[in-house]
DSSP file (Angstrom, degrees, kcal/mol; ACC not computed):
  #  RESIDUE AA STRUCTURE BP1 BP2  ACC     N-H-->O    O-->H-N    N-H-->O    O-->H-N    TCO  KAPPA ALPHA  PHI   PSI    X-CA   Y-CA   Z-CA
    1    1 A X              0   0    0      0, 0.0    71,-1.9     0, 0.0     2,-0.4   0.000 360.0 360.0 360.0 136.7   -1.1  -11.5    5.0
    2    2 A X  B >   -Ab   5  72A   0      3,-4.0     3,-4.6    69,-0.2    71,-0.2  -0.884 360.0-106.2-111.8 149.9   -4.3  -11.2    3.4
    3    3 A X  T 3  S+     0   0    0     69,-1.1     3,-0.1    -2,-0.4    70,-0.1   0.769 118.6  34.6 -63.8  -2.4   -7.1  -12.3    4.5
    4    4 A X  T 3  S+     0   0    0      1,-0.3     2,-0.3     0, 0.0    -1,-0.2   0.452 127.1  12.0-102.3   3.8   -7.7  -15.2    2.2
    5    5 A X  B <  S-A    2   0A   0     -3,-4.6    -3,-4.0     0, 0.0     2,-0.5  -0.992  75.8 -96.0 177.3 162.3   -3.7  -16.0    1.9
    6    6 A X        -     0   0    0     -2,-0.3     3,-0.1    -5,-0.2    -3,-0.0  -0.621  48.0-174.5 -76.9 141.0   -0.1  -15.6    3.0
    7    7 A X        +     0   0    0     -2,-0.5     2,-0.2     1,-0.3    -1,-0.2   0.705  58.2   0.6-108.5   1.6    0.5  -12.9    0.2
    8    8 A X        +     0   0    0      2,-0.0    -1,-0.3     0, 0.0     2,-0.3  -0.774  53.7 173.7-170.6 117.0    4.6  -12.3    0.5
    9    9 A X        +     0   0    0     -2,-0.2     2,-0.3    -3,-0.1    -3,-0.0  -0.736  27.9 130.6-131.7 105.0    7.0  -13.9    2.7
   10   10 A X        -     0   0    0     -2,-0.3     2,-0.7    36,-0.0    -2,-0.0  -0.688  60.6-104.6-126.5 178.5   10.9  -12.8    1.9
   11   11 A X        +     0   0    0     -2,-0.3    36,-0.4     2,-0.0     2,-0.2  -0.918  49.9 175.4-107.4 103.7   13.6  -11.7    3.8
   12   12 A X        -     0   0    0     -2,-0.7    34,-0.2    34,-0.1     3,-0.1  -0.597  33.3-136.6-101.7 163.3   14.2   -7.7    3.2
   13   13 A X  S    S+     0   0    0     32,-2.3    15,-0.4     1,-0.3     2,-0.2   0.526  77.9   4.0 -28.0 -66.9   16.2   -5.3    4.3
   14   14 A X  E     -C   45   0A   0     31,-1.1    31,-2.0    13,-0.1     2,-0.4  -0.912  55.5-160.6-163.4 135.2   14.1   -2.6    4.8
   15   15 A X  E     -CD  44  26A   0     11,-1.0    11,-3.0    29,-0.2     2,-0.6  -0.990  11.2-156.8-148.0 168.2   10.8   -1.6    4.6
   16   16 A X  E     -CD  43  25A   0     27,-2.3    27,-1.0    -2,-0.4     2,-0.3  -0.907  21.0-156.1-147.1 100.8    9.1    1.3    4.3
   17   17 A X  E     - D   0  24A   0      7,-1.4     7,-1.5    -2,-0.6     2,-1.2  -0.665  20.7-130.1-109.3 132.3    5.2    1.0    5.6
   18   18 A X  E     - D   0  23A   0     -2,-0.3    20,-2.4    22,-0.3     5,-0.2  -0.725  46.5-173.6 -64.3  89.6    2.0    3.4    4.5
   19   19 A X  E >   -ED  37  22A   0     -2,-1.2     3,-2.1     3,-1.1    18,-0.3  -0.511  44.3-113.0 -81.6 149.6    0.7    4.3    8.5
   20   20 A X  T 3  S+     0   0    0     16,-2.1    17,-0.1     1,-0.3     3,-0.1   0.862 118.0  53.5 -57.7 -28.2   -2.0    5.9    9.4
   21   21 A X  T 3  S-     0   0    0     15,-0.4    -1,-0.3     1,-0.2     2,-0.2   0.467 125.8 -75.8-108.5  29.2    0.5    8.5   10.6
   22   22 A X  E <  S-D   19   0A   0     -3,-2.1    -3,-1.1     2,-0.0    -1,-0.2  -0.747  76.6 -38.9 125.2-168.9    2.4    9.0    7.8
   23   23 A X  E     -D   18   0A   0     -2,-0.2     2,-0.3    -5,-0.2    -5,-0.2  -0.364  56.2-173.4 -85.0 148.4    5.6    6.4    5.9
   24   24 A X  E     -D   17   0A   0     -7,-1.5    -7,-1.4    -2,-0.1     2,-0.3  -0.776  10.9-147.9-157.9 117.3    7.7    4.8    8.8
   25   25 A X  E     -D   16   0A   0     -2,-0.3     2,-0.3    -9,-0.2    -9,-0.3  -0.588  11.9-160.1 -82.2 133.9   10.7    2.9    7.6
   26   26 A X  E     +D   15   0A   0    -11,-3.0   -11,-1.0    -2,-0.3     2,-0.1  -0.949  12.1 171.1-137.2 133.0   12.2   -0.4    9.6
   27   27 A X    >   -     0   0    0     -2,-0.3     3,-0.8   -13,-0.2     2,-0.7  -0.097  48.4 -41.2-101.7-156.0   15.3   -2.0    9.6
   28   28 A X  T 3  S+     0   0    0    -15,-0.4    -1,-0.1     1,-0.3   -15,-0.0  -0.649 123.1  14.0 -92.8 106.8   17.1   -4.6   11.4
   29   29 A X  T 3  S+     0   0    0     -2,-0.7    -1,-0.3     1,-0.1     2,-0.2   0.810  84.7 168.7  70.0  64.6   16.6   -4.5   15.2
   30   30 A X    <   -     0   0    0     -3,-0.8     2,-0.4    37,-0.2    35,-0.2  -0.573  40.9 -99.3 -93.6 156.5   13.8   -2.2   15.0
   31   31 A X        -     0   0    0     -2,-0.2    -1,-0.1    33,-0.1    33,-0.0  -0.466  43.3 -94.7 -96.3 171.2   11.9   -1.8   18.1
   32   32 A X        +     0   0    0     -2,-0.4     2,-0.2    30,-0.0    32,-0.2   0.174  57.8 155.8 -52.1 144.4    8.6   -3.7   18.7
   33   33 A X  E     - F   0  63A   0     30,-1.3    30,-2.3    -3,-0.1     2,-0.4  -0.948  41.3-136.8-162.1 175.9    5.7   -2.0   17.8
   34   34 A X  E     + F   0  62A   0     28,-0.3     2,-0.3    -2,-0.2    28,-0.2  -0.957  30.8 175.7 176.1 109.4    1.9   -2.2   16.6
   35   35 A X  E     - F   0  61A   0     26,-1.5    26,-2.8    -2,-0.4     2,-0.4  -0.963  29.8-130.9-130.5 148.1    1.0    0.2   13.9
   36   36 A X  E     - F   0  60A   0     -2,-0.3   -16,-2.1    24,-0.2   -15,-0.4  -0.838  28.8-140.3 -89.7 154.7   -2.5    0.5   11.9
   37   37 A X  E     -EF  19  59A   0     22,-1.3    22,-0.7    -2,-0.4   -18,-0.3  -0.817  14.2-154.3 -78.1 119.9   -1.7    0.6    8.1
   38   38 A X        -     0   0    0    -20,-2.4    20,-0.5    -2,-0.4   -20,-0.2  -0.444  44.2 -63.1-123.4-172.1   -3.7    3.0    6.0
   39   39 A X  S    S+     0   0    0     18,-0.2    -1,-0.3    -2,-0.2     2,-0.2  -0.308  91.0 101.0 -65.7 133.2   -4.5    2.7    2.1
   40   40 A X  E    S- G   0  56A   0     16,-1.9    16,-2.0    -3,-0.1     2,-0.4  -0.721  71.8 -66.5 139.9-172.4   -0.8    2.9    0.3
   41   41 A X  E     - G   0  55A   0     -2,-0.2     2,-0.4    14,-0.2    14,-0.2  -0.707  38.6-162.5-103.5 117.6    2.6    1.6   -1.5
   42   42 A X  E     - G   0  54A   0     12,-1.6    12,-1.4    -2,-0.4     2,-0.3  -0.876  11.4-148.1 -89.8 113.4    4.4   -0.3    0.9
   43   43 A X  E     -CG  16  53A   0    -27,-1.0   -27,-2.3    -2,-0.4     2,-0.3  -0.768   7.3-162.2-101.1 156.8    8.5   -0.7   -0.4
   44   44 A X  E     -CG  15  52A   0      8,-1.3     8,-1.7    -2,-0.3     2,-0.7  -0.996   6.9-158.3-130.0 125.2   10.6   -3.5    0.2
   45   45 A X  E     -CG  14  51A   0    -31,-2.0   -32,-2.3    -2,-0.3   -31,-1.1  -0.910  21.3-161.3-118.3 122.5   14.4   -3.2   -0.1
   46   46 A X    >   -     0   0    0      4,-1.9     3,-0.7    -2,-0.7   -34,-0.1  -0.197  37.8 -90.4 -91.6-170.3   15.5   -6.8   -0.6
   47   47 A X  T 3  S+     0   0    0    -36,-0.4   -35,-0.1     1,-0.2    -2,-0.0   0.423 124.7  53.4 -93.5   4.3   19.0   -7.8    0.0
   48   48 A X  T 3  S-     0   0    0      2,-0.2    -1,-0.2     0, 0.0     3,-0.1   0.077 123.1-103.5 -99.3  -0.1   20.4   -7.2   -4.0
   49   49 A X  S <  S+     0   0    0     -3,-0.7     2,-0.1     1,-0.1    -2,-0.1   0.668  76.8 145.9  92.7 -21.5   18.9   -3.6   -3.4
   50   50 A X        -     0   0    0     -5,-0.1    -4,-1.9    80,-0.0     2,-0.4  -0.438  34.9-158.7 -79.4 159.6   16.3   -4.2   -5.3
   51   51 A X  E     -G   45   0A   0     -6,-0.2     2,-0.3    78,-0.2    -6,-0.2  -0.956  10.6-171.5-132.8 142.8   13.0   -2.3   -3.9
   52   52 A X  E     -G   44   0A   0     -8,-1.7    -8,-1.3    -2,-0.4     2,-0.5  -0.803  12.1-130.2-129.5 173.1   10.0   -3.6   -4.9
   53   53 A X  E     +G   43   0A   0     -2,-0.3    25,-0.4   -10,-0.2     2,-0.4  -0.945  18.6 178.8-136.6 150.6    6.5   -2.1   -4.4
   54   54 A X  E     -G   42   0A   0    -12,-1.4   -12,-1.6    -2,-0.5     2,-1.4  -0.955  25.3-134.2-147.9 133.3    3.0   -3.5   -3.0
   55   55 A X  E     -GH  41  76A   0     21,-2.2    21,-0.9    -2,-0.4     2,-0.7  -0.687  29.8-171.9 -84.3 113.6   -0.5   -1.6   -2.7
   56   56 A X  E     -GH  40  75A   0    -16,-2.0   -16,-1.9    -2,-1.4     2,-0.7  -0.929  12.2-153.8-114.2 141.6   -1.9   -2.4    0.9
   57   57 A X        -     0   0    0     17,-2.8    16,-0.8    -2,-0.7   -18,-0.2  -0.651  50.7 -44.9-101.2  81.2   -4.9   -1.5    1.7
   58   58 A X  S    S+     0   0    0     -2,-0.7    15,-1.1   -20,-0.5    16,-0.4   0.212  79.2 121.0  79.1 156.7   -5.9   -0.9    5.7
   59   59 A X  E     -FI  37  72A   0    -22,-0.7   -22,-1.3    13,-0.3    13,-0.3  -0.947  62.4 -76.9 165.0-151.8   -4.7   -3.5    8.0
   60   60 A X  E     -FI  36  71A   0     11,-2.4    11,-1.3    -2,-0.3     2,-0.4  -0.777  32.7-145.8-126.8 155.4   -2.3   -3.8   11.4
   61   61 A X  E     -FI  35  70A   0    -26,-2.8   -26,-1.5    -2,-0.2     2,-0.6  -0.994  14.2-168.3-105.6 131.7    1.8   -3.7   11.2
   62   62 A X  E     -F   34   0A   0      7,-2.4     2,-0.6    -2,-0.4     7,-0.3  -0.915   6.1-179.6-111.1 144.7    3.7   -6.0   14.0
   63   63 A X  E     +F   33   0A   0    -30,-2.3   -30,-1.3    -2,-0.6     2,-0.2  -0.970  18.2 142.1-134.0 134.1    7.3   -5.5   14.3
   64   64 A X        -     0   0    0      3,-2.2     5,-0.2    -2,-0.6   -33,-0.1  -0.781  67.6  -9.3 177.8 138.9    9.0   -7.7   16.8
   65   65 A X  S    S-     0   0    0     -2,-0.2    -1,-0.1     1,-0.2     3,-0.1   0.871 132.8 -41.4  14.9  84.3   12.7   -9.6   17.0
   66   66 A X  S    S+     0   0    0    -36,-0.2     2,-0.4   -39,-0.2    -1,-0.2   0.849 115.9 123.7  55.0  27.5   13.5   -8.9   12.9
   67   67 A X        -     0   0    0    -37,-0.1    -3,-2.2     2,-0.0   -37,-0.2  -0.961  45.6-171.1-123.7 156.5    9.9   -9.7   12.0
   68   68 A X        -     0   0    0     -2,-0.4     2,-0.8    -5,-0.2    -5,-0.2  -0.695  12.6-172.9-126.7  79.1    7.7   -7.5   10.2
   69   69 A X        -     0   0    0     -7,-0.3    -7,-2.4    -5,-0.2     2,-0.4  -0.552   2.2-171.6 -55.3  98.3    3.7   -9.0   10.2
   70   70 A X  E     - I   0  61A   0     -2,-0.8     2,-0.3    -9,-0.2    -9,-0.2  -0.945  13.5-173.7-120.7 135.5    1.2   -7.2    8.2
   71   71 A X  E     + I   0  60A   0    -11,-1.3   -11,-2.4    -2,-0.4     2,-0.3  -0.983  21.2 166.5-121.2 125.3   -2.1   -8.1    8.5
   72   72 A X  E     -bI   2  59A   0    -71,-1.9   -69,-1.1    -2,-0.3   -13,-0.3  -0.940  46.1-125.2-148.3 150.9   -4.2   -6.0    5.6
   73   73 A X  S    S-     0   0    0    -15,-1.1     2,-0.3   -16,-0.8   -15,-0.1   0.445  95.8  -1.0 -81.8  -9.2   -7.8   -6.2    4.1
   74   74 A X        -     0   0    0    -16,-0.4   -17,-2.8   -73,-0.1     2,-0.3  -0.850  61.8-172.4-173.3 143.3   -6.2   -6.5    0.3
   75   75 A X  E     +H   56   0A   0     -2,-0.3     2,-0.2   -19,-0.2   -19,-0.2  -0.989   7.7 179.0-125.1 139.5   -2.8   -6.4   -1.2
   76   76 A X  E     -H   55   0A   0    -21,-0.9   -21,-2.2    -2,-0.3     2,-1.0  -0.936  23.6-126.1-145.7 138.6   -2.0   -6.3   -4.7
   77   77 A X    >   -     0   0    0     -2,-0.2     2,-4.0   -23,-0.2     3,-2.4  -0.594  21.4-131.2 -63.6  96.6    1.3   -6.2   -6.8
   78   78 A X  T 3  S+     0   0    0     -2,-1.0    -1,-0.1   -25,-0.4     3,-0.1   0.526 109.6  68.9 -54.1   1.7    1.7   -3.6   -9.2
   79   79 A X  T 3  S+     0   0    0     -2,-4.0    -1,-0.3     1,-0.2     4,-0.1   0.667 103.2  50.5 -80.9 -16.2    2.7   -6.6  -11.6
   80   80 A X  S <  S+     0   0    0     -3,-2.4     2,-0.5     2,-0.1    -2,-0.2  -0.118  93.0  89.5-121.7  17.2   -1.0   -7.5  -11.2
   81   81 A X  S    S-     0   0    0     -4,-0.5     2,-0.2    -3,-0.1    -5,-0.0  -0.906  82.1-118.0-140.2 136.0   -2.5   -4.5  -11.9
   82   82 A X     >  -     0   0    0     -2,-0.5     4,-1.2     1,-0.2    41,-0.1  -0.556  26.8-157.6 -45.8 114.6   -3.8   -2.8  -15.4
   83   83 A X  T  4 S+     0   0    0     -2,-0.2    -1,-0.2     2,-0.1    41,-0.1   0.565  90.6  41.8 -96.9 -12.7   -1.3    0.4  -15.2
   84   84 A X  T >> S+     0   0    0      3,-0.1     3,-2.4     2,-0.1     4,-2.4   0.915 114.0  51.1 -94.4 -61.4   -4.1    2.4  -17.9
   85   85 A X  H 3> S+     0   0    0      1,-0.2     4,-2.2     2,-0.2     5,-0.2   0.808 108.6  50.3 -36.2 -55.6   -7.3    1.2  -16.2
   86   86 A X  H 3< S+     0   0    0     -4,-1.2     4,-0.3     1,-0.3    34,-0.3   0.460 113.6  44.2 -91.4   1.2   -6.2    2.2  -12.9
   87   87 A X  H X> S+     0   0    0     -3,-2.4     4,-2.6     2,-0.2     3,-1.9   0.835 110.3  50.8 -89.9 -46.2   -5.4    5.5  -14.0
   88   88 A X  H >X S+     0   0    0     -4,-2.4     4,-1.5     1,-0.3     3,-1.2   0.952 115.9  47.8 -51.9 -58.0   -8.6    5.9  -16.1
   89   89 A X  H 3< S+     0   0    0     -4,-2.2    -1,-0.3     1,-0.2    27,-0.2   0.652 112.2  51.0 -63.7  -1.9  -10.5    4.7  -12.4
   90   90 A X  H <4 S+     0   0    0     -3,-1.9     4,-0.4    -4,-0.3    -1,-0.2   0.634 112.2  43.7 -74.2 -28.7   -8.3    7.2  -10.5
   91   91 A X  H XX S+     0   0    0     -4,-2.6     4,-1.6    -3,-1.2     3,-1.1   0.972 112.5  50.0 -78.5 -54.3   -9.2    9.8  -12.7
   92   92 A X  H 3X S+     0   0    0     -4,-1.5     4,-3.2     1,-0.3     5,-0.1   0.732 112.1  53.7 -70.5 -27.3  -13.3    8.8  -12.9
   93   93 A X  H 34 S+     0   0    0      2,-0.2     4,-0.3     3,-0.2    -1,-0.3   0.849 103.2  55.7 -82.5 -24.7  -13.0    8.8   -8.8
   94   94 A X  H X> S+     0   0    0     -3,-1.1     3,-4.4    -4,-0.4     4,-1.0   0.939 110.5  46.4 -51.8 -90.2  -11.6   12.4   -8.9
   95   95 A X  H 3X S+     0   0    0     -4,-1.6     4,-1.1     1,-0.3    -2,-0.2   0.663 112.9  42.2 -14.7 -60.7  -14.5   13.1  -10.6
   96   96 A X  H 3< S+     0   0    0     -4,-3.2    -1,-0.3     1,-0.2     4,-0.2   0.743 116.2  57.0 -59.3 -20.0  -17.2   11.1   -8.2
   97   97 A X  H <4 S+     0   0    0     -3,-4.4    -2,-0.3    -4,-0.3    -1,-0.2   0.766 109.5  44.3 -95.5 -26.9  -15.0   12.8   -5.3
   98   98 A X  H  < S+     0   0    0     -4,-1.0    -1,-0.2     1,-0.2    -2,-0.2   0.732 113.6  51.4 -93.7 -24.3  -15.7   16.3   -6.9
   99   99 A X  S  < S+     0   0    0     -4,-1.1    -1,-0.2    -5,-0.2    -2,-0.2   0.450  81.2 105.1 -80.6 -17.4  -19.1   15.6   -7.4
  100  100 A X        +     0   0    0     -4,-0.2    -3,-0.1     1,-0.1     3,-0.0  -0.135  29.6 169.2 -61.6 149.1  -20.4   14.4   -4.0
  101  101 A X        +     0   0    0      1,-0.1    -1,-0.1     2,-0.0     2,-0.1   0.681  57.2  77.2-127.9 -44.7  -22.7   16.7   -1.6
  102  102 A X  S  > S-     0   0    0      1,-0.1     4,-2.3     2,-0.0     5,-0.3  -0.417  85.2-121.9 -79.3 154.9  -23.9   14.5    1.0
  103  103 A X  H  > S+     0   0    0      1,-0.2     4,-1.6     2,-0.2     5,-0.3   0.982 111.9  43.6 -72.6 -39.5  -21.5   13.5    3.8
  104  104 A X  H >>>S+     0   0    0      1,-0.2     4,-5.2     2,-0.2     3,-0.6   1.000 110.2  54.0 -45.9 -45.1  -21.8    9.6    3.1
  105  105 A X  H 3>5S+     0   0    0      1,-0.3     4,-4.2     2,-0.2     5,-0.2   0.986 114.5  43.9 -65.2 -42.9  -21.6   10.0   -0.7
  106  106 A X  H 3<5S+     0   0    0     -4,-2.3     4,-0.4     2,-0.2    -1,-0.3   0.707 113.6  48.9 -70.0 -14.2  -18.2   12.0    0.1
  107  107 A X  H XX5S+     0   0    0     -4,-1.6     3,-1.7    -3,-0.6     4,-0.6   0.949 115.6  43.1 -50.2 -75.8  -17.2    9.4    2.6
  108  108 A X  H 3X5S+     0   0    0     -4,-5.2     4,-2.1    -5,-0.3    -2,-0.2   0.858 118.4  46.6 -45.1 -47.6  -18.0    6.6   -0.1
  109  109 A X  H 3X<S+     0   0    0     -4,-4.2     4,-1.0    -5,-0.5    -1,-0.3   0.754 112.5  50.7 -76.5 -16.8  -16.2    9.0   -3.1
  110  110 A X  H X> S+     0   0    0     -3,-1.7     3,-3.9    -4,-0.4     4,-0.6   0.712 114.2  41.4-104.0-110.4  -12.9    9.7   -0.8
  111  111 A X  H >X S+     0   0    0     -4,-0.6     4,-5.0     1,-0.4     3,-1.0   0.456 115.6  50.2 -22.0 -76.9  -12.3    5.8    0.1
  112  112 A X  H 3X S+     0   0    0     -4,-2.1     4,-1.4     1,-0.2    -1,-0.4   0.872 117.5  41.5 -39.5 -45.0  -13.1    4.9   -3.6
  113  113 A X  H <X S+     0   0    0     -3,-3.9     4,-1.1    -4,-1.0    -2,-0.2   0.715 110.5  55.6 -91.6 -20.6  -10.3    7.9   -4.7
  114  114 A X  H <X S+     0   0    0     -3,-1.0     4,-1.7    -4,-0.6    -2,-0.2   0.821 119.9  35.0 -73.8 -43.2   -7.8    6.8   -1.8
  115  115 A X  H  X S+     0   0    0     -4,-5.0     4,-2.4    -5,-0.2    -2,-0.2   0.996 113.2  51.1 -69.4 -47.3   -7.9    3.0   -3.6
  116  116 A X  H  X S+     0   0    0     -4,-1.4     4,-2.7    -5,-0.3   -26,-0.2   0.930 119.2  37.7 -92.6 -39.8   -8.2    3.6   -6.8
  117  117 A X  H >X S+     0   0    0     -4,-1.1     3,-2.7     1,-0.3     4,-1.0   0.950 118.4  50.4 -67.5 -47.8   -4.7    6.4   -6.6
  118  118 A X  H 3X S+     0   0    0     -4,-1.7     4,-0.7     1,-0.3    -1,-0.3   0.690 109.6  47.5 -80.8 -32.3   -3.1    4.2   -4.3
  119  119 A X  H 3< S+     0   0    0     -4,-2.4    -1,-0.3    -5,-0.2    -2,-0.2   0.740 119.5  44.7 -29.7 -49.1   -4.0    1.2   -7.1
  120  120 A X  H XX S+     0   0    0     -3,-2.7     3,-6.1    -4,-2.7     4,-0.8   0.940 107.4  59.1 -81.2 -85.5   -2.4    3.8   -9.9
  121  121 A X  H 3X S+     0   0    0     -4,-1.0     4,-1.9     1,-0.3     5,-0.2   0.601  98.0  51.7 -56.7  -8.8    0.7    4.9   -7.9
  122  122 A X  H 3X S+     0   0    0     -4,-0.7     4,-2.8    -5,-0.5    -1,-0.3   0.791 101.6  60.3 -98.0   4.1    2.5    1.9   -7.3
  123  123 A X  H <> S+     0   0    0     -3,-6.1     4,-1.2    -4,-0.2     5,-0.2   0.990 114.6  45.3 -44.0 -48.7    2.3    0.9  -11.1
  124  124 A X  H >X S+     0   0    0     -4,-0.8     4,-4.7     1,-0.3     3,-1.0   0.962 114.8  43.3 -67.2 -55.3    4.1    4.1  -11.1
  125  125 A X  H 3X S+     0   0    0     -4,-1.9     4,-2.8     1,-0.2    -1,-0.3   0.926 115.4  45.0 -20.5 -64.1    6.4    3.4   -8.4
  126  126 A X  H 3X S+     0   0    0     -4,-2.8     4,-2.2     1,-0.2    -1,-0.2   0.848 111.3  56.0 -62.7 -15.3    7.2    0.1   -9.3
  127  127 A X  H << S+     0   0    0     -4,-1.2    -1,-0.2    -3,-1.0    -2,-0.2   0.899 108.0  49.5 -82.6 -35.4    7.6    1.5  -12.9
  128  128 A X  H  < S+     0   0    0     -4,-4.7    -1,-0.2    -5,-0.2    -2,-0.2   0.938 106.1  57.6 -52.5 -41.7   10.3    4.2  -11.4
  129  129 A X  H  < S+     0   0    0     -4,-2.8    -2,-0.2    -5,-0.3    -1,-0.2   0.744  99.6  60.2 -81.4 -17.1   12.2    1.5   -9.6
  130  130 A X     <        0   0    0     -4,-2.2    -1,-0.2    -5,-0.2    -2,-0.1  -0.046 360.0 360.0 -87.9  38.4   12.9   -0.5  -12.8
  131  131 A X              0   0    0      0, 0.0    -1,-0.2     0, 0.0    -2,-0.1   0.739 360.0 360.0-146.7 360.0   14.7    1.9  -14.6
């Protein structure tokens, strides 16, 4: 869920969640838990196999009895993203990130360069899993 809408509800497999403390995968009688979600490509292994990929950006994970609930501050589908802009704004955020001096302005440039790759890499992702 995002906060203006349900944004995905299927039945997977597997999925495979960006955490603040690194990927943590859950399958089918995982046990309950409360995770935060940090900027990154969340996969989803549907029940054909296919794995699909989704940029979430911050939020909470619930897992409890074969649900998985994510609550995230934006989601987007890599189907729904420009795969050249978001490199050309991953590159231009390197670049602001490289430039910064003050601790805010390096704050501000490292959040802007954690969206903008995490924006870029699941084109690529998604682009890996269809082939």
């Amino acid at each position: 869920m995002a906060p203006d809408r349900v944004f995905l509800d299927i039945d997977a497999e597997e999925a495979i969640l960006p955490t603040t403390t690194g990927l943590m995968g859950v399958l089918a009688n995982h046990t309950p838990l409360v995770t935060a979600i940090d900027m990154g490509v969340m996969l989803l292994r549907e029940a054909d196999n296919k794995w699909s990929a989704i940029a979430l950006l911050r939020g909470f994970a619930f897992v409890q009895d074969n649900v998985v609930t994510i609550l995230v501050n934006e989601a987007e589908f890599p189907s729904n993203i420009d795969e050249e802009a978001a490199e050309v704004a991953y590159k231009e955020a390197q670049a602001e990130l490289e430039k910064a001096t003050s601790k805010k302005d390096i704050y501000l440039a490292t959040v802007r360069c954690k969206r903008a790759r995490v924006r870029y890499q699941v084109t690529q992702v998604q682009k890996t899993q269809n082939t």
